[in-house]
N, C-alpha and C positions, 0 to 999 in steps of 0.2 A: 334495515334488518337483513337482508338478501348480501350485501355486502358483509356482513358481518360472519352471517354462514359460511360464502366464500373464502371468506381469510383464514377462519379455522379448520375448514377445509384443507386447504392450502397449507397450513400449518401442521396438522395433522399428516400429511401425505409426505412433507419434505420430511419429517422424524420418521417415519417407515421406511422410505425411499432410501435415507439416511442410514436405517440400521441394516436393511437387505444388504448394502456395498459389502465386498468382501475387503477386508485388511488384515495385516499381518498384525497378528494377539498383539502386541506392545500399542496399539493404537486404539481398537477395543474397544478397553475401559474407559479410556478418556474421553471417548466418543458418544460414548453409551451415556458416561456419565453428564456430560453437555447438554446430548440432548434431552436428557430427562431434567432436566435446568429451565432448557431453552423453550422447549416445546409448550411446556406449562405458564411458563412465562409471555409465549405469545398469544397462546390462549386467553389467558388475563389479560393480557393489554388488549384484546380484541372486545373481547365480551365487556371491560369495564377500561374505557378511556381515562375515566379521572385516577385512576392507579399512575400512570405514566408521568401524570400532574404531582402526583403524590410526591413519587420517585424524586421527579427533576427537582423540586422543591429540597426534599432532603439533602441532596446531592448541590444543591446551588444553584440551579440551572431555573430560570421564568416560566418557561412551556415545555410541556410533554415531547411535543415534534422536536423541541429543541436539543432533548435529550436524546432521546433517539436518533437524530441525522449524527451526534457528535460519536454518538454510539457507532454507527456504522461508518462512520470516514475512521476511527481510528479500526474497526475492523478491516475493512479494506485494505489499510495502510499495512498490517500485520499482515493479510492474505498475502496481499503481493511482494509485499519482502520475502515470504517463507517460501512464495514459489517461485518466488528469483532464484534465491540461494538453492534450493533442492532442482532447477534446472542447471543452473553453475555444476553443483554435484553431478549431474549425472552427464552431463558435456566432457567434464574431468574423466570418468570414469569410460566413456565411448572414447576420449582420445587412447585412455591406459591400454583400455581392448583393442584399439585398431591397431598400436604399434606392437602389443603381444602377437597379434594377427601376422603383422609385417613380417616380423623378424621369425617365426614360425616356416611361413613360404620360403623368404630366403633360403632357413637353415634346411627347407627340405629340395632347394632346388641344389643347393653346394650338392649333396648327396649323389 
């Protein structure tokens, strides 16, 4: 039982944690919207295990856990793609700035 408090705990505190961050309005609603998805949804799987049993059944899957781990590898797999690519982006974007930088000093040493 103590277990179970903890996780919604936990669950509870990452969707606050979560909505405190500041981001720029285009991200927001999607986020907001998520976590009002997510948050309820972890609650239920905490307080009632055989829901997850439910799911993976629906869905085709044997076990709840089973669902769940495939759940998070193909999250994972998306986090870390998005945060390749949006560091690729902004590597691009320090190169663009360093050489407007360059050619700046340059044109003000000609001077």
């Amino acid at each position: 039982m103590l277990i179970k408090i903890l996780l919604i705990g936990g669950t509870l505190a990452f969707g606050f944690l979560t909505l405190r961050e500041r981001q720029p309005a285009s991200h927001q609603a999607i986020r907001r919207i998520a976590l009002l998805v997510l948050v309820p949804v972890g609650v239920v799987a905490v307080a009632f295990p055989g829901t997850t049993v439910w799911a993976a059944h629906l869905v085709g899957v044997q076990r709840g856990t089973d669902l769940l781990l495939y759940t998070f590898v193909m999250t994972f797999l998306f986090t870390t793609l998005a945060c390749y690519q949006r560091l690729h982006q902004v590597e691009r974007h320090l190169v663009t700035l360093t050489r407007e930088l360059a050619l700046r000093e340059s044109a003000d040493q000609l001077r």
